[in-house]
Residue frames relative to the residue before (quaternion, step in Angstrom):
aa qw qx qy qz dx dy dz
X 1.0000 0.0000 0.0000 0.0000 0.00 0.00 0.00
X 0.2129 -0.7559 0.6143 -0.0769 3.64 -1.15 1.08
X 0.0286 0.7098 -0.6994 0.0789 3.59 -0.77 0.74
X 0.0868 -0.8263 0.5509 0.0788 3.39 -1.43 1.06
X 0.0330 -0.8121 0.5645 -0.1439 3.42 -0.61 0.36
X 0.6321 -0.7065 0.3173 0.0274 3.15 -1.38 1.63
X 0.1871 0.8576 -0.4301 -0.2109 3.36 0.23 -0.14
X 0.8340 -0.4354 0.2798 0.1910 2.87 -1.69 0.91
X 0.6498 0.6244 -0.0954 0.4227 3.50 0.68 -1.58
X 0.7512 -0.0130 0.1793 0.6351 3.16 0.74 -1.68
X 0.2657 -0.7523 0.5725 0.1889 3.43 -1.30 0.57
X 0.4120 0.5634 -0.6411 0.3192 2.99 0.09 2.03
X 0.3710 -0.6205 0.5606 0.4038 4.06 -0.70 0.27
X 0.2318 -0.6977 0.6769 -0.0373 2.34 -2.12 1.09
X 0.2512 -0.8208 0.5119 0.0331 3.37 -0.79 0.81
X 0.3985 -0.7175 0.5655 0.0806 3.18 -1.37 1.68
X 0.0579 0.8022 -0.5838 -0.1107 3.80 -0.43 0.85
X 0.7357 -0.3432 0.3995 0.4258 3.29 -1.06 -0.56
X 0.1265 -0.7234 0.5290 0.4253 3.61 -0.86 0.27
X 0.7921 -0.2791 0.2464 0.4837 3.50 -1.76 -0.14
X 0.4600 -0.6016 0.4479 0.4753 3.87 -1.19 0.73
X 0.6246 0.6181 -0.3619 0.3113 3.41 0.39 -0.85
X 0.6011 0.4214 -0.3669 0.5714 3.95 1.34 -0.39
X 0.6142 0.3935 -0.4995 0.4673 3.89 0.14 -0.67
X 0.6604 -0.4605 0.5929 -0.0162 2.61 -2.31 1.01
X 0.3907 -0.6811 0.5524 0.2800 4.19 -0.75 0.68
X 0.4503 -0.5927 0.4807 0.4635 3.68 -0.52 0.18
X 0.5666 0.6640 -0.2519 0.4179 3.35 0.85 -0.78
X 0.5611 0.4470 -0.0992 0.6895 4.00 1.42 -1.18
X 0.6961 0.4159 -0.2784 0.5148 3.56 0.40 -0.35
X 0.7383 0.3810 -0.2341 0.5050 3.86 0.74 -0.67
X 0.6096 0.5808 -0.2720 0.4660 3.32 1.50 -0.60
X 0.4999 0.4619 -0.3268 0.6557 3.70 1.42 -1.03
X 0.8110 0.2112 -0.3937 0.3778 3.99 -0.67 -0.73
X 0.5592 0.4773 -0.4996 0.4581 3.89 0.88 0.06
X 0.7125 0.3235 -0.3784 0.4945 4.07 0.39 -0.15
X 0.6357 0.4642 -0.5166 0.3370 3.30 0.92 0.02
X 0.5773 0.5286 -0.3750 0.4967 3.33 1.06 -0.73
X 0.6435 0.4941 -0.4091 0.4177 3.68 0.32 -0.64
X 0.6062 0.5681 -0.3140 0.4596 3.65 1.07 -0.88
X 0.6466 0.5726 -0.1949 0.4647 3.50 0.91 -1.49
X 0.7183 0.3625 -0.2243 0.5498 3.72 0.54 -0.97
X 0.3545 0.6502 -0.4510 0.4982 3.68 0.83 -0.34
X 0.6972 0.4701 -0.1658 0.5151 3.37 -0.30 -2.61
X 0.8080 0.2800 -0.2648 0.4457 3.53 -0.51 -0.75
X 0.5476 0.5044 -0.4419 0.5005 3.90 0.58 -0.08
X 0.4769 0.6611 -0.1768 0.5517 3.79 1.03 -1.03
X 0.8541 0.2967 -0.0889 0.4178 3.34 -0.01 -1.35
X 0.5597 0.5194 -0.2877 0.5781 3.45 1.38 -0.60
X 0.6604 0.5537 -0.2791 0.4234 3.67 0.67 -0.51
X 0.7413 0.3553 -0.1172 0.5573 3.08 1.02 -1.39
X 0.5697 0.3767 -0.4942 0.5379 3.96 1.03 0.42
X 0.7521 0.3967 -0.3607 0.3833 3.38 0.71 -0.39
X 0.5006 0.5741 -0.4035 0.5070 3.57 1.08 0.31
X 0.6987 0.4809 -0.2477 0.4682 3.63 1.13 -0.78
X 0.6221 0.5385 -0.2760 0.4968 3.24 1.40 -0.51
X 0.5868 0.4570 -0.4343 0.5082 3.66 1.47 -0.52
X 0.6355 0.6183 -0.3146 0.3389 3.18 0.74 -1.31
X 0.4771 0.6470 -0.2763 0.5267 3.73 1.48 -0.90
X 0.7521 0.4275 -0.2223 0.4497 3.30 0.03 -1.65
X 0.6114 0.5233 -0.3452 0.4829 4.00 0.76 -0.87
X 0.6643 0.5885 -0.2328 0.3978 3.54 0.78 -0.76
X 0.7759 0.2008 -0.1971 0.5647 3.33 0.78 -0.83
X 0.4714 0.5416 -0.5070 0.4770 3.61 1.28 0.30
X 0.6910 0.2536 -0.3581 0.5745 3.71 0.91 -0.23
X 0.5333 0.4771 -0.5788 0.3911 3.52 0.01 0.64
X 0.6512 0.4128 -0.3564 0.5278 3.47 1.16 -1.39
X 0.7183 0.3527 -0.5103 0.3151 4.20 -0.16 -0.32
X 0.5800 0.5957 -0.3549 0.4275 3.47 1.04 -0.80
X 0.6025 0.3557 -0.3759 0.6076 3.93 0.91 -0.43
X 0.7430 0.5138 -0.3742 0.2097 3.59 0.04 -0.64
X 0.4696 0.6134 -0.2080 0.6000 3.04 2.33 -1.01
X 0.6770 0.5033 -0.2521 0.4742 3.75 0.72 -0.59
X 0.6387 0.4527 -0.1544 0.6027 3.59 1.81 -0.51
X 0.4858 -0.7255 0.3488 0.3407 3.33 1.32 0.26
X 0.7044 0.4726 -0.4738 0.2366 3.27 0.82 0.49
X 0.3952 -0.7447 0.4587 0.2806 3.65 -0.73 -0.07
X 0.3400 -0.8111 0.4758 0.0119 3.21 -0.82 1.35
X 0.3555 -0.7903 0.4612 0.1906 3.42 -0.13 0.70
X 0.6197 -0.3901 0.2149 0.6463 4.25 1.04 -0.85
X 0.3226 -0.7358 0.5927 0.0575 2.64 -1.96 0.09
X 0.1771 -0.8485 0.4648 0.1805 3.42 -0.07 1.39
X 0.1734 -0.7379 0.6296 0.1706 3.49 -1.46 -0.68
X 0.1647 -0.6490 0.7336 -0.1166 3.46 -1.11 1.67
X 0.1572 -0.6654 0.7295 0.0196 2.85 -1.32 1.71
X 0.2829 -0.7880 0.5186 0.1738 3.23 -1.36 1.05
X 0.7717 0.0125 0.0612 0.6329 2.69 1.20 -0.96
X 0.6062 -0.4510 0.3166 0.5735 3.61 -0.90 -0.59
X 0.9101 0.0830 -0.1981 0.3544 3.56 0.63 -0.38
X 0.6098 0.3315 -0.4843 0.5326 3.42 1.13 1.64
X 0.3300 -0.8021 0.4955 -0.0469 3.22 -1.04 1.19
X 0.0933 -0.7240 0.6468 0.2209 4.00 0.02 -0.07
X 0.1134 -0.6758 0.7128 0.1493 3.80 -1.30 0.64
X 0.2064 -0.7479 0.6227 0.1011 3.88 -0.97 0.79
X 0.0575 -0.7287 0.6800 0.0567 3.89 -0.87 0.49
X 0.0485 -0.6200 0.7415 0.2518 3.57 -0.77 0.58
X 0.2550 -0.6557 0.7096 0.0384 3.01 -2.03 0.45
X 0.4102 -0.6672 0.5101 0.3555 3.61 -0.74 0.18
X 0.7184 -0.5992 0.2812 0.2142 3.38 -0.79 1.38
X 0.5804 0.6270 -0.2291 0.4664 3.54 1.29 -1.28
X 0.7768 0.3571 -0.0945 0.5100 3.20 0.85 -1.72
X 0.6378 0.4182 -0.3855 0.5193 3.72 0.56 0.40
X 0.6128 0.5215 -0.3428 0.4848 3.28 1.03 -0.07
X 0.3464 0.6901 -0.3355 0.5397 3.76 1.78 -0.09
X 0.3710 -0.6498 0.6415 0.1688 3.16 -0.91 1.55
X 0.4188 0.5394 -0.5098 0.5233 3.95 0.71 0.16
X 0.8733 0.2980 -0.1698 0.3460 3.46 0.09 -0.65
X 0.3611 0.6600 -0.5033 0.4251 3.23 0.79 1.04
X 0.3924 0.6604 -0.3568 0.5316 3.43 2.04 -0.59
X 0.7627 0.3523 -0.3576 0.4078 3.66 -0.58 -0.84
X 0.4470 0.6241 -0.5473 0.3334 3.88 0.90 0.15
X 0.6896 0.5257 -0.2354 0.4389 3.10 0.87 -2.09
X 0.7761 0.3557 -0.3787 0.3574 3.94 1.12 -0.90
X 0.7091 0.3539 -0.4050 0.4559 3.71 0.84 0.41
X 0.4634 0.4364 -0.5836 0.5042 3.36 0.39 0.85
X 0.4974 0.6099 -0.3463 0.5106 3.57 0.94 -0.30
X 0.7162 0.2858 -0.1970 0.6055 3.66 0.49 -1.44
X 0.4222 0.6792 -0.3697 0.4731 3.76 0.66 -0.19
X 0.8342 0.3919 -0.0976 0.3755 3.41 0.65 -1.45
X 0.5369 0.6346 -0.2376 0.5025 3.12 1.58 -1.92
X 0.7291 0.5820 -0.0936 0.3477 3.35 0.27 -1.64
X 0.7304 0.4509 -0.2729 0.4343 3.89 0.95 -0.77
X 0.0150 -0.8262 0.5610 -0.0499 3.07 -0.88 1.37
X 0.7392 -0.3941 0.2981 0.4576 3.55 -0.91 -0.22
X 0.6322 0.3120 -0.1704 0.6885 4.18 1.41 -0.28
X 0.8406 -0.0034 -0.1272 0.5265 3.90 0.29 0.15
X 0.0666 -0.7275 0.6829 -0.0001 2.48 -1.85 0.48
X 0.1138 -0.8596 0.4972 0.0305 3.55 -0.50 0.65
X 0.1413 -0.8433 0.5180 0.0233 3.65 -0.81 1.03
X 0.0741 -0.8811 0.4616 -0.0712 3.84 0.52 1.20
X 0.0980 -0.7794 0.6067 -0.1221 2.83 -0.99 1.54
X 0.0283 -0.7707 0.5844 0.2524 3.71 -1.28 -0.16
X 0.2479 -0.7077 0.6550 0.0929 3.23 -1.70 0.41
X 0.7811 -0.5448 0.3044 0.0220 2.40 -1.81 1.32
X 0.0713 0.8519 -0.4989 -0.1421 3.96 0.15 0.45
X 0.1809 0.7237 -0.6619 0.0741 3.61 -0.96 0.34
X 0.8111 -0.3856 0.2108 0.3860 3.24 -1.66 -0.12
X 0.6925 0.5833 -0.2474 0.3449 3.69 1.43 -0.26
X 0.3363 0.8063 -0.3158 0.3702 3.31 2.39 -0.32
X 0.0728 -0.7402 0.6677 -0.0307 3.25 -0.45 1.06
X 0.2188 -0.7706 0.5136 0.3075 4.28 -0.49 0.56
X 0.5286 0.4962 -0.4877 0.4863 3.92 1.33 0.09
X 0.4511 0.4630 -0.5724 0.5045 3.97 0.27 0.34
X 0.5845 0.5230 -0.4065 0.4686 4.07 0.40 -1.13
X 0.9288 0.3098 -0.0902 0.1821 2.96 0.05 -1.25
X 0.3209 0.7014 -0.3351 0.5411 3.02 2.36 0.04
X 0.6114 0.6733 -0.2921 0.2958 3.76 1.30 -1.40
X 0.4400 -0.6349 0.5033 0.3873 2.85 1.52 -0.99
X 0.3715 0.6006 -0.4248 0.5664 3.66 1.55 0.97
X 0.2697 -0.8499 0.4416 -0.0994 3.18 0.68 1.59
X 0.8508 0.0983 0.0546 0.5133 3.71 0.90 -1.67
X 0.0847 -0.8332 0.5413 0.0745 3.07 -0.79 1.08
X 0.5335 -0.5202 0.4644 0.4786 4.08 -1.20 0.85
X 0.3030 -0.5118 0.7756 0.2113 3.30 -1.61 0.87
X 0.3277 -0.7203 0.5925 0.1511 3.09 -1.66 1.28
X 0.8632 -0.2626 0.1655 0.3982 3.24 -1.19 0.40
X 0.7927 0.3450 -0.0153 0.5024 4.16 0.04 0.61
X 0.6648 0.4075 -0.2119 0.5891 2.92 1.33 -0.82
């Protein structure tokens, strides 16, 4: 088989032949190469999804110690702090607090500072929505964890 065609450049014809049998590919070698690439490709990106979603926990731990370590500096006293992944790039952060001390017109402050860290903190791969609860004598930690607050910060020792 022959194909002809003009070129552009120079006004002489050129001809498309066949290449040599021995260079072409089997259809069969050809489906086999784009199945391992894909398999390779989805791999990489399995990999990469892990390892954003590990940085994003690893994120979320960070400003959960920033937010007990300021609150502890504000006299109050946090009790834990859980974490619900929703996804890979939104997280919910939970502080309980003892009931007494959220009820402190002081503490209407730490709203304005986590919407702040809320804000600082959002990027195109995370987001993080931080809340706190209430402890008292009715606090049960299986309700947390019914929420779907899966991880909680190991304190110090633990």
């Amino acid at each position: 088989m022959e194909t002809t065609c003009l070129s552009m450049k120079e006004d002489k014809t050129r001809s498309w032949v066949p290449t040599k049998k021995s260079d072409l590919f089997t259809s069969d070698q050809l489906i086999d190469a784009y199945l391992n690439g894909k398999k390779d490709a989805l791999e990489a990106t399995k990999r990469l999804i892990v390892d954003k979603l590990n940085n994003n926990i690893d994120k979320s731990g960070t400003i959960t110690v920033n937010l007990l370590r300021l609150l502890k500096n504000k006299q109050f006293t946090p009790v834990d702090a859980y974490l619900r992944v929703n996804s890979l790039d939104s997280f919910d952060i939970m502080v309980s607090i003892p009931e007494d001390e959220m009820m402190k017109d002081e503490f209407s402050e730490m709203y304005n500072v986590i919407s702040g860290l809320e804000e600082n903190n959002r990027d195109e791969y995370y987001d993080a929505l931080i809340s706190f609860c209430p402890v008292n004598d009715c606090f049960e930690e299986i309700n947390v964890l019914s929420d779907g607050f899966l991880l909680k910060l190991a304190k110090d020792g633990r």
